[in-house]
DRENKOL-154184 format. One line per field, with one value per atom (N, C-alpha, C): residue in one letter; x, y, z. Coordinates in pm, whole numbers, plus 50000, padded with zeros to 5 digits. Layout:
code = a_...
X = X_...
Y = Y_...
Z = Z_...
// end
This chain:
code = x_x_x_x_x_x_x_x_x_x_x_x_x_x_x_x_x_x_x_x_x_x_x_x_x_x_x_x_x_x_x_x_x_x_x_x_x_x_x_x_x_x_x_x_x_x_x_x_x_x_x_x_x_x_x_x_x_x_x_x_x_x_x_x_x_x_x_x_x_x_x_x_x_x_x_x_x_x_x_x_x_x_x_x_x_x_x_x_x_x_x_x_x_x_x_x_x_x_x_x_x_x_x_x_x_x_x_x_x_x_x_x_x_x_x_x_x_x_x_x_x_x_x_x_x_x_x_x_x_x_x_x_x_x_x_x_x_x_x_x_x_x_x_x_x_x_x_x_x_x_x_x_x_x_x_x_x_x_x_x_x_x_x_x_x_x_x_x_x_x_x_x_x_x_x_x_x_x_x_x_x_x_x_x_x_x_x_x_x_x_x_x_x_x_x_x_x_x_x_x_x_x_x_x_x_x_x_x_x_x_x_x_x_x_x_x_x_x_x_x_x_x_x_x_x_x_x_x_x_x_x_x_x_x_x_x_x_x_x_x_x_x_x_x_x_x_x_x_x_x_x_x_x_x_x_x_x_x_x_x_x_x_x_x_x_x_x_x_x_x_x_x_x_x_x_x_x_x_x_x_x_x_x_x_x_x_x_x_x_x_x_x_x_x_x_x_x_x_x_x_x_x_x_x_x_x_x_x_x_x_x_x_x_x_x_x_x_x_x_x_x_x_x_x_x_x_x_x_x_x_x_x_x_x_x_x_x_x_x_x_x_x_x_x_x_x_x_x_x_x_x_x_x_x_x_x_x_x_x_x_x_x_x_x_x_x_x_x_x_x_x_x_x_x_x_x_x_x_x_x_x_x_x_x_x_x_x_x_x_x_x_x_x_x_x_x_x_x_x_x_x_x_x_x_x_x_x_x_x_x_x_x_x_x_x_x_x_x_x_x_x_x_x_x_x_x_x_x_x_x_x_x_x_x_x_x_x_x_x_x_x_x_x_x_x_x_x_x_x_x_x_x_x_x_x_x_x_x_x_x_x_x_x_x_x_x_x_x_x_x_x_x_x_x_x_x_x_x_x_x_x_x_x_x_x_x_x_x_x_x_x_x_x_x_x_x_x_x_x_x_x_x_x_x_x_x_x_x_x_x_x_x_x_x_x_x_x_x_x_x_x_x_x_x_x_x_x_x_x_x_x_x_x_x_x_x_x_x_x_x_x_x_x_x_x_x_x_x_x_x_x_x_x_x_x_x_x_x_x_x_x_x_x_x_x_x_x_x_x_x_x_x_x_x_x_x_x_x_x_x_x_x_x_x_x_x_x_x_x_x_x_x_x_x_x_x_x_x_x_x_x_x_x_x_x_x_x_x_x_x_x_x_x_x_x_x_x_x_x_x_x_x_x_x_x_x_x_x_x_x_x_x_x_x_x_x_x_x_x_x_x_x_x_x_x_x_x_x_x_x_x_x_x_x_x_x_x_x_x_x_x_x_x_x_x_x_x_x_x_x_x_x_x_x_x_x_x_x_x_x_x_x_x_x_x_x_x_x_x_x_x_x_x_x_x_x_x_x_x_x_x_x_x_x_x_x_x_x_x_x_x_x_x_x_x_x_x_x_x_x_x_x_x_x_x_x_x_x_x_x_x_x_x_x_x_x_x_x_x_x_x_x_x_x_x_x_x_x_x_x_x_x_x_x_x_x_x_x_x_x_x_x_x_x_x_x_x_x_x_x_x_x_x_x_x_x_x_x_x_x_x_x_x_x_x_x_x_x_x_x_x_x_x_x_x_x_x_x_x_x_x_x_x_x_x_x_x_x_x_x_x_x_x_x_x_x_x_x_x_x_x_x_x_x_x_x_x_x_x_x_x_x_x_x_x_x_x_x_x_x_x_x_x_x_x_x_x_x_x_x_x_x_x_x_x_x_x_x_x_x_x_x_x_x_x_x_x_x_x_x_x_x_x_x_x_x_x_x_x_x_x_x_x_x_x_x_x_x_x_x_x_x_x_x_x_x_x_x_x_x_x_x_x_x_x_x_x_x_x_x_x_x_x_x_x_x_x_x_x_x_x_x_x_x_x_x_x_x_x_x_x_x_x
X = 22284_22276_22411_22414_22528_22589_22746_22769_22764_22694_22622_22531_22442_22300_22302_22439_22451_22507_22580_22643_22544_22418_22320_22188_22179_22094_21925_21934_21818_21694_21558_21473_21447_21402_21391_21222_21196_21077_20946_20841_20765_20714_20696_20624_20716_20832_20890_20974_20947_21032_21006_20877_20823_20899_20873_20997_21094_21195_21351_21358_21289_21311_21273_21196_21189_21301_21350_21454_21613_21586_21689_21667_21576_21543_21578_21578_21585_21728_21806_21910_21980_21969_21962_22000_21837_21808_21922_21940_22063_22179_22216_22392_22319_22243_22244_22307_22335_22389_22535_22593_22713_22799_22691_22690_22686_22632_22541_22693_22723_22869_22991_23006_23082_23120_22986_22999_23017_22970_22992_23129_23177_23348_23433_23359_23485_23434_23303_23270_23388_23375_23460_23643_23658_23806_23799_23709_23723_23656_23622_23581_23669_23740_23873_24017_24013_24082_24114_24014_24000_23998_24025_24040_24183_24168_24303_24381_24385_24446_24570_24676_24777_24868_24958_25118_25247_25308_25413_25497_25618_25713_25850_25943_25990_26143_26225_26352_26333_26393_26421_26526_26634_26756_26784_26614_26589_26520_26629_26579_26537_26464_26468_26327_26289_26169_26140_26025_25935_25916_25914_25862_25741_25782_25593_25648_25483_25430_25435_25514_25488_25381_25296_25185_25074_25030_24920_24814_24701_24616_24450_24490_24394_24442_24570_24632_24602_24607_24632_24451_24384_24229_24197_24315_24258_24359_24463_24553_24487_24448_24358_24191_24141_23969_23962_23991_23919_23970_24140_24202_24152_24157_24104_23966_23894_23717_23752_23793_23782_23856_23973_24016_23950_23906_23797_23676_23635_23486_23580_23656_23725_23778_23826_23869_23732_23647_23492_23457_23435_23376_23488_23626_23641_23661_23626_23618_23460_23429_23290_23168_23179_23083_22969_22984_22891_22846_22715_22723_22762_22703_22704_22886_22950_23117_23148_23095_23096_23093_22969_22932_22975_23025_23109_23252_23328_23420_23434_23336_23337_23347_23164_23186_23299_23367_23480_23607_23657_23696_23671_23590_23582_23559_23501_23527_23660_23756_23854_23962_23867_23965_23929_23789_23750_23758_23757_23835_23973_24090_24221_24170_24106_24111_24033_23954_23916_24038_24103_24220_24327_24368_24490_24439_24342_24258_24334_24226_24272_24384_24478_24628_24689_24678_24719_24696_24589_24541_24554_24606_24601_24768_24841_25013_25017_25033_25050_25166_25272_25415_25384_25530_25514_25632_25602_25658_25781_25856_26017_25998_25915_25933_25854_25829_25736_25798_25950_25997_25996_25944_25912_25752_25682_25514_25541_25642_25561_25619_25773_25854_25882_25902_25959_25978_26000_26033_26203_26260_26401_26467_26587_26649_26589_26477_26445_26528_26546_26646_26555_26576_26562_26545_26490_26490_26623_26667_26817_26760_26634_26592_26496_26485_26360_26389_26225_26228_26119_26084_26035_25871_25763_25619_25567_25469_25393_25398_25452_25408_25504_25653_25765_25727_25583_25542_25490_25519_25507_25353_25348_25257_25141_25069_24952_24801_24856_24777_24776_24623_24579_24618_24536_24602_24676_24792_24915_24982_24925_24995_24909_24777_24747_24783_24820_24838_25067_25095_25214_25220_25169_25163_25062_25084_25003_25089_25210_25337_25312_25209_25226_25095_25000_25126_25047_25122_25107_25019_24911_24784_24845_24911_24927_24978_25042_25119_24936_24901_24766_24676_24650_24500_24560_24685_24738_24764_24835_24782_24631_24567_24439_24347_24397_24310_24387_24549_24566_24627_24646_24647_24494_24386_24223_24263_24318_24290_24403_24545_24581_24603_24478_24383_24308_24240_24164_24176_24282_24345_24401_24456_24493_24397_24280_24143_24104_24127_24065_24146_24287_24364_24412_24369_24329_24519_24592_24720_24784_24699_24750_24686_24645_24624_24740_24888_24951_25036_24992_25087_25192_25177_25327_25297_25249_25260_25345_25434_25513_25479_25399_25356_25216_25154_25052_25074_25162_25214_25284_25367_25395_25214_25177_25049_24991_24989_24941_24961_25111_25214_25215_25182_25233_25131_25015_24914_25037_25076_25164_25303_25304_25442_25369_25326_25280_25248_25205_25151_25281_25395_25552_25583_25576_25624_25560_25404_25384_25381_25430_25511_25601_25707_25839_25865_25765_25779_25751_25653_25625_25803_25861_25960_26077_26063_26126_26089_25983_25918_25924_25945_25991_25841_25725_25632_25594_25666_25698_25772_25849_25933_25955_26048_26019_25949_25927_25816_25672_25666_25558_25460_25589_25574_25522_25604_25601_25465_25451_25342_25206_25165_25046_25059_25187_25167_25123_25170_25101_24939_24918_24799_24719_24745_24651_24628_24772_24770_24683_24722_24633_24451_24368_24246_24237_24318_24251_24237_24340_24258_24194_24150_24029_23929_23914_23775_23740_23874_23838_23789_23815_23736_23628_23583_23473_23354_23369_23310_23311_23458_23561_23592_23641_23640_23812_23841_24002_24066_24181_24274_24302_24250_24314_24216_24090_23953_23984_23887_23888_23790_23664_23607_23636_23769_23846_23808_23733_23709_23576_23516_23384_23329_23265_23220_23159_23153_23123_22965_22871_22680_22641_22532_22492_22381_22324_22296_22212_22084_21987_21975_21862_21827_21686_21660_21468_21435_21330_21289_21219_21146_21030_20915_20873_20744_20811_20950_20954_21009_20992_21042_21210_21215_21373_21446_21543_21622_21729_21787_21892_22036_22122_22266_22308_22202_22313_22381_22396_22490_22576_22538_22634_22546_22462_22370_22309_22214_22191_22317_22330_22439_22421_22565_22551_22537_22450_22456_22635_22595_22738_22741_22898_22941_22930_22810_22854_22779_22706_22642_22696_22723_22808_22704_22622_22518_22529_22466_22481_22379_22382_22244_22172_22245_22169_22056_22100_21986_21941_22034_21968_21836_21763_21584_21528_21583_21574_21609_21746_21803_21729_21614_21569_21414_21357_21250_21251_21397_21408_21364_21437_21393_21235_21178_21012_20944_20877_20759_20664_20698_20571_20465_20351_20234_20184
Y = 67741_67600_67557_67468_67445_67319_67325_67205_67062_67047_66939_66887_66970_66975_66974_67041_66998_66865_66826_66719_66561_66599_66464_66521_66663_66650_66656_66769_66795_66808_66774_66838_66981_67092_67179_67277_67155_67188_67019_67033_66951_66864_66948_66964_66880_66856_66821_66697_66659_66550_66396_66383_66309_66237_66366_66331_66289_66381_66391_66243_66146_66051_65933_65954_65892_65808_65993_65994_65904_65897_65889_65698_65671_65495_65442_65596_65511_65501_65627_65593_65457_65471_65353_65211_65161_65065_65038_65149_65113_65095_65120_65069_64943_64920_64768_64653_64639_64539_64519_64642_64697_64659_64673_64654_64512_64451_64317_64204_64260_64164_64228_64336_64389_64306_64254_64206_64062_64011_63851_63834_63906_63899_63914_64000_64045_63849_63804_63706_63572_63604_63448_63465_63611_63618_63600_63596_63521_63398_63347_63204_63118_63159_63094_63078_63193_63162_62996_62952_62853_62706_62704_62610_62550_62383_62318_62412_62427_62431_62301_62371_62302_62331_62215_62275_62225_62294_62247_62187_62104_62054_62164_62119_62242_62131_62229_62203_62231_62120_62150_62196_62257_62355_62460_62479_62624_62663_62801_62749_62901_62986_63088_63103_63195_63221_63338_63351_63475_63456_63553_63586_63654_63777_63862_63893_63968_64035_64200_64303_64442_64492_64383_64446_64387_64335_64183_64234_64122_64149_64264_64277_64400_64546_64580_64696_64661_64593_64590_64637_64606_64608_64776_64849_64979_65063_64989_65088_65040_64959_64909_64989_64996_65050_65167_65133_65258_65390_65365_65501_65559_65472_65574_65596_65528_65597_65735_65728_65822_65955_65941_66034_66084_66024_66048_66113_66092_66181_66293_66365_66446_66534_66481_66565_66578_66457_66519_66644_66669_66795_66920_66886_67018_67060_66996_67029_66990_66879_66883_66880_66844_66818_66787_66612_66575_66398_66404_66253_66173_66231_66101_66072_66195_66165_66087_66097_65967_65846_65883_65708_65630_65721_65626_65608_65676_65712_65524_65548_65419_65261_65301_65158_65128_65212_65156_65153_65191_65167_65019_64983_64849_64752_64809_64677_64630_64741_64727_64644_64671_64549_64392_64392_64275_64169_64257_64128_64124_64236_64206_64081_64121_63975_63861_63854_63723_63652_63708_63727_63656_63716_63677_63588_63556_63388_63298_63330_63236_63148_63262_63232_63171_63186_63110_63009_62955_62831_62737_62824_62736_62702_62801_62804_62716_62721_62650_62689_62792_62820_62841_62741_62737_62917_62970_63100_63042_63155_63142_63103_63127_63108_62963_62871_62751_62632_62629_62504_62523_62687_62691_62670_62700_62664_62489_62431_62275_62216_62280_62166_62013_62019_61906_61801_61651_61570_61527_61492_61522_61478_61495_61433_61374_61459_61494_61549_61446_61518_61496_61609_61598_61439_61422_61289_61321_61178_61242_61257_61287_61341_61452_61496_61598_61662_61713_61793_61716_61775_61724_61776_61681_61767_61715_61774_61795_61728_61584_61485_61439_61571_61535_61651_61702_61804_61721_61781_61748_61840_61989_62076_62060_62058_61996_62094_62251_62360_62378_62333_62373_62479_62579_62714_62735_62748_62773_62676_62583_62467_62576_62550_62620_62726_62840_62984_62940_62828_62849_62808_62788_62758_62852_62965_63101_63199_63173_63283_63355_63286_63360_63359_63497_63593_63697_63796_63848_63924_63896_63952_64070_64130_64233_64326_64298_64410_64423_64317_64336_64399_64421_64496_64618_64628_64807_64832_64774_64850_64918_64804_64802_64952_64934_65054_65196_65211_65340_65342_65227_65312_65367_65303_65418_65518_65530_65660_65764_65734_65772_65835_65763_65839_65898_65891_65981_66123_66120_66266_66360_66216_66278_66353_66291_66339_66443_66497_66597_66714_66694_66773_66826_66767_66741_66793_66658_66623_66651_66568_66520_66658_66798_66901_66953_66906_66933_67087_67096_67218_67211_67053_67020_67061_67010_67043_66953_66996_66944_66865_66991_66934_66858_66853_66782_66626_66621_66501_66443_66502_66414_66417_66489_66449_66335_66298_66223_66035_66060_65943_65952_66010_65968_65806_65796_65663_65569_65585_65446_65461_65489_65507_65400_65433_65389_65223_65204_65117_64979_65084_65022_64984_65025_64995_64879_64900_64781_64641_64679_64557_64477_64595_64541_64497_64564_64483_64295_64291_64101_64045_64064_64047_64044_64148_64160_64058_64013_63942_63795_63759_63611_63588_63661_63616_63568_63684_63642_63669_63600_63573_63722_63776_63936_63912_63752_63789_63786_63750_63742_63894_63954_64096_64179_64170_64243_64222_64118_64043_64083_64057_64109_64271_64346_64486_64580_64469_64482_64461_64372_64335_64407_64444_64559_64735_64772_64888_64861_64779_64780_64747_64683_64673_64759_64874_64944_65068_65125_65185_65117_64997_64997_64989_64993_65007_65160_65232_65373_65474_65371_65412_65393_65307_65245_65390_65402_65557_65674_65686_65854_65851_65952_66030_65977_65959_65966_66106_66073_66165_66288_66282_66390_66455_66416_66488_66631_66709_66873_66844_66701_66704_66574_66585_66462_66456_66610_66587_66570_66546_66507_66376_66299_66135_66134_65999_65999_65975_66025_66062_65895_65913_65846_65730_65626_65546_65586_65692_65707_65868_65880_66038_66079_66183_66183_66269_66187_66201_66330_66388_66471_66408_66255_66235_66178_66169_66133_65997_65948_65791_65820_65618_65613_65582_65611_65560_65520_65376_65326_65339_65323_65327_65183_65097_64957_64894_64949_64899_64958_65128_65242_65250_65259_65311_65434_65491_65617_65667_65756_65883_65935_65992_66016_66209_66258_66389_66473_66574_66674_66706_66695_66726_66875_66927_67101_67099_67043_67085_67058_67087_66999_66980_66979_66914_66798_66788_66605_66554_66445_66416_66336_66359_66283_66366_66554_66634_66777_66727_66826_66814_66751_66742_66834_66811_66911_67064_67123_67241_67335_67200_67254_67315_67230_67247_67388_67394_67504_67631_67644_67746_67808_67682_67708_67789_67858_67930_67812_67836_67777_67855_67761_67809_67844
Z = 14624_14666_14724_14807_14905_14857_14836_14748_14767_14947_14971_14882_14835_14788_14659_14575_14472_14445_14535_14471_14533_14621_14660_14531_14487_14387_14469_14585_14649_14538_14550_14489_14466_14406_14466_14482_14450_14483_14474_14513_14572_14422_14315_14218_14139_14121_14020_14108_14251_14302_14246_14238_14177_14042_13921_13843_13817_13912_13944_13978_14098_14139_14035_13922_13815_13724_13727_13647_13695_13814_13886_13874_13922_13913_13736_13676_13514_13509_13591_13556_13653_13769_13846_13810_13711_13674_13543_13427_13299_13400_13522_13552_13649_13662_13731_13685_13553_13518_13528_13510_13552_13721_13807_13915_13954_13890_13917_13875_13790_13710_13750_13810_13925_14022_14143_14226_14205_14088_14030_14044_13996_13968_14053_14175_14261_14340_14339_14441_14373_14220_14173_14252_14210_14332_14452_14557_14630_14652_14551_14577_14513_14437_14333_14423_14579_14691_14734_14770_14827_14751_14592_14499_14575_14503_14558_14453_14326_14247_14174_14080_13999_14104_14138_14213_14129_14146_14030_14143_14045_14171_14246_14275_14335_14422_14404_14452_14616_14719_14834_14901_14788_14809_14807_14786_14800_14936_15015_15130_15121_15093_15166_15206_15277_15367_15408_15445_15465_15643_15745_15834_15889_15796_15752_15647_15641_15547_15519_15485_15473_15494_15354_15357_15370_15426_15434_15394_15352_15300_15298_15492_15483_15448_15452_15426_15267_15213_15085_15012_15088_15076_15043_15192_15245_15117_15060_14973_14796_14817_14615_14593_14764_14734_14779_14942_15001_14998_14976_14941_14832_14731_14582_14598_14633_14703_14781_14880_14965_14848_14814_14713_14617_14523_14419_14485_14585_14667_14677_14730_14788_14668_14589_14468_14353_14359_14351_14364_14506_14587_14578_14563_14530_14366_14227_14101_14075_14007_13945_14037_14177_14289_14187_14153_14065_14135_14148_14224_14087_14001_13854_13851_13871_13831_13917_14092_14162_14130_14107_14101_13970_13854_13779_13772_13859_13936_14009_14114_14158_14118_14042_13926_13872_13819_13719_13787_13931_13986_14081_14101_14153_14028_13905_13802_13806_13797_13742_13839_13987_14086_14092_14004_14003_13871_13799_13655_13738_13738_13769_13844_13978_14095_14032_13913_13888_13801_13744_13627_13685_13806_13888_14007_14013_14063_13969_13878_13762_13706_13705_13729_13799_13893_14041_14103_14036_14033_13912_13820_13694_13679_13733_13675_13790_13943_14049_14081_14030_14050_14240_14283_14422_14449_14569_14584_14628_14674_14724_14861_14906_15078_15056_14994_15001_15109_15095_15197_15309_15355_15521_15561_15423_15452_15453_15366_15351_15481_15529_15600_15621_15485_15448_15527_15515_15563_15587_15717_15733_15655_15567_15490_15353_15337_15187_15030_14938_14893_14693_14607_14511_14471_14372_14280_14179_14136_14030_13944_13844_13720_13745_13846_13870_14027_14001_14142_14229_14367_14429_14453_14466_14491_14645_14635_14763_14874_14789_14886_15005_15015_15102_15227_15223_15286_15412_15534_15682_15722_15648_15696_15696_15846_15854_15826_15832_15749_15647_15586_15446_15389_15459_15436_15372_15475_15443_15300_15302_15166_15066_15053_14943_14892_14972_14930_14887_14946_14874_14716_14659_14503_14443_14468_14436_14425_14359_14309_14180_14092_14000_13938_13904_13977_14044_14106_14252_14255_14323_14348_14426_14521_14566_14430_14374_14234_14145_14138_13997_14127_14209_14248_14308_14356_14368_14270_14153_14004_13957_13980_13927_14010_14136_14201_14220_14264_14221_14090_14017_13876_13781_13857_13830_13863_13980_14071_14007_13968_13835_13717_13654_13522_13562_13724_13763_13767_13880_13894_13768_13630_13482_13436_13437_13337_13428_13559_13618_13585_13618_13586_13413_13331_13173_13161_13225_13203_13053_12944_12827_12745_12785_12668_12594_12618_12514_12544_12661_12714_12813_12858_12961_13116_13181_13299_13425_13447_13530_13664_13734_13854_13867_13759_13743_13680_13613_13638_13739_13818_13957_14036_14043_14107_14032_13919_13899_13907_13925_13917_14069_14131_14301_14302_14267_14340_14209_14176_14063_14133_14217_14285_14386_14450_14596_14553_14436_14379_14340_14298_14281_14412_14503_14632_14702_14670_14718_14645_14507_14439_14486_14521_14535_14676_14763_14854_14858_14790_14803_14750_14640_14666_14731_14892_14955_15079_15073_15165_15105_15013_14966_14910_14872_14868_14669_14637_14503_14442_14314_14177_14115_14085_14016_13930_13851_13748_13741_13856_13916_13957_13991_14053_13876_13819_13673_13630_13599_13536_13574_13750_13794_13792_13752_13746_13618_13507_13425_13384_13406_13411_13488_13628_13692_13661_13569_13513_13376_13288_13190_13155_13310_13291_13397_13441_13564_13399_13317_13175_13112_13139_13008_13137_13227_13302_13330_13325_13354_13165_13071_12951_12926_13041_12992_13036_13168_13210_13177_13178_13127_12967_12920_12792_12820_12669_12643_12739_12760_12867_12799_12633_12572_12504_12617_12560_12627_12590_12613_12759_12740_12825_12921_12899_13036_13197_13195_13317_13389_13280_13313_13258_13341_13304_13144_13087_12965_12983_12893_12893_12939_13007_13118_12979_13001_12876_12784_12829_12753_12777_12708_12745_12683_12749_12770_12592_12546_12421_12453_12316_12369_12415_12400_12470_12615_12663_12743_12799_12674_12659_12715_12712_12758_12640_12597_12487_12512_12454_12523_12449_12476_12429_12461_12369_12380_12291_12145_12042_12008_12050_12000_11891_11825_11732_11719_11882_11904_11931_11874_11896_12021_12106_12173_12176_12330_12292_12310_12219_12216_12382_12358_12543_12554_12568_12560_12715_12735_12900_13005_13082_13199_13288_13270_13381_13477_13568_13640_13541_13494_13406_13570_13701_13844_13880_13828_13858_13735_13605_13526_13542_13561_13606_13620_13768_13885_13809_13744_13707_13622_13566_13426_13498_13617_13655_13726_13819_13941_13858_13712_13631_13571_13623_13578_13662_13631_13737_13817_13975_14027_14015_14003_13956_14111
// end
């Protein structure tokens, strides 16, 4: 079989497609919900964009400013998703060529960009911290000067783009540091659990392979700070936060890093009784089966049938 065919999970015969495609809608249907609150979440980050939000007040002696951006927001799109997608298929096909390791590969890779991005919505609208470059978005009114007990708010602002006003009180904290965390630090634990990093025998070069996407990930931290776009704590803060729910979304799929079977996805929700029935895994009650098969559970079906005599 051609590792196309293993890894889409061809029928392999007429007799048992029927089945296979059964099996496949059951499994289907248990990650829908998964999927379904996936896309909820990534929609509240961008609908939490466009909130007025909280603005805090802000000194007009602070003059510094931004020109561009390093990394603006579609590069930032192609370095948090599509790189670690495209990577994960690719290092897919050359170790487990498994659609199931795919596709939870994926899921938990885009969960994990979408709490961060509902998370760091949230934030940003709720703290209102104005960024460093803010007195070139508001441009002030001439000869604007502090109050003698305070600072100054919105209202010494000339700038007649929304836009631009809104996204300056969105410093904290930095959506570029929390969703390149969030997506190559998946990608990460990805390459860890393939390479089964943490067995306790030290591998040198498998850890720089694995730390290169958290490098790339630092850089595009430190750039918003170089660009006036945000506070170093700002920077810290969303980097934390995107490394730490990009591992708990990649546990939610994958086996601890210091499993024997790290490199294969964790058992898919249910599994076929002897009459056939579905059985579910929703309290943690049914036990799950021993990891001894490495099967796709997308086409053990199929593996178990190919072995039967056609009649």
């Amino acid at each position: 079989m051609s590792p196309l065919s293993k890894f889409l999970g061809s029928p392999s015969n007429v007799a048992t497609k029927k089945t296979d495609n059964k099996r496949r809608l059951k499994l289907l249907r248990s990650y829908a919900p998964d999927w379904i609150l996936t896309i909820l979440l990534a929609a509240v980050f961008f609908a939490l964009n466009s909130i007025h939000g909280f603005r805090r007040e802000f000194s007009v002696n602070d003059e510094t400013y931004a020109v561009h951006e390093r990394v603006p927001d579609l590069a930032l799109y192609f370095i948090a998703l599509v790189a670690p997608l495209v990577i994960q298929l690719a290092v897919n096909l050359v170790t487990v060529r498994s659609f199931w390791d795919y596709h939870n590969s994926a899921l938990g890779l885009i969960l994990g960009l979408a709490i961060t991005g509902a998370i760091t919505q949230f934030a940003k609208v709720t703290v209102g911290r104005p960024r460093p470059d803010l007195l070139s978005r508001c441009i002030p009114k001439p000869g604007s000067q502090n109050s003698t007990y305070g600072l100054s708010t919105d209202a010494i602002c000339t700038q007649t783009d929304q836009s631009i006003m809104l996204d300056g009180w969105r410093s904290f904290l930095s959506g570029h540091s929390s969703l390149s965390f969030a997506g190559l630090g998946f990608l990460s634990f990805y390459l860890a659990g393939k390479m089964h990093l943490f067995d306790n025998r030290g591998h040198t070069h498998k850890a720089w392979i694995s730390l290169t996407p958290l490098a790339g990930a630092t850089l595009v931290a430190i750039s918003r700070t170089m660009d006036y776009r945000h506070h170093w704590h700002d920077v810290v803060a969303g980097s934390i936060l995107g490394l730490v729910v990009s591992y708990f979304a990649y546990r939610q799929y994958f086996p601890s890093l210091s499993s024997p079977m790290s490199h294969r996805p964790t058992p898919h929700r249910f599994r076929d009784s002897d009459d056939g029935d579905q059985v579910e895994l929703i309290d943690g009650g049914v036990p799950r089966p021993d990891p001894v098969s490495l099967k796709d559970p997308w086409t053990e079906g199929e593996s178990a049938a190919s072995n039967e005599p056609v009649a």
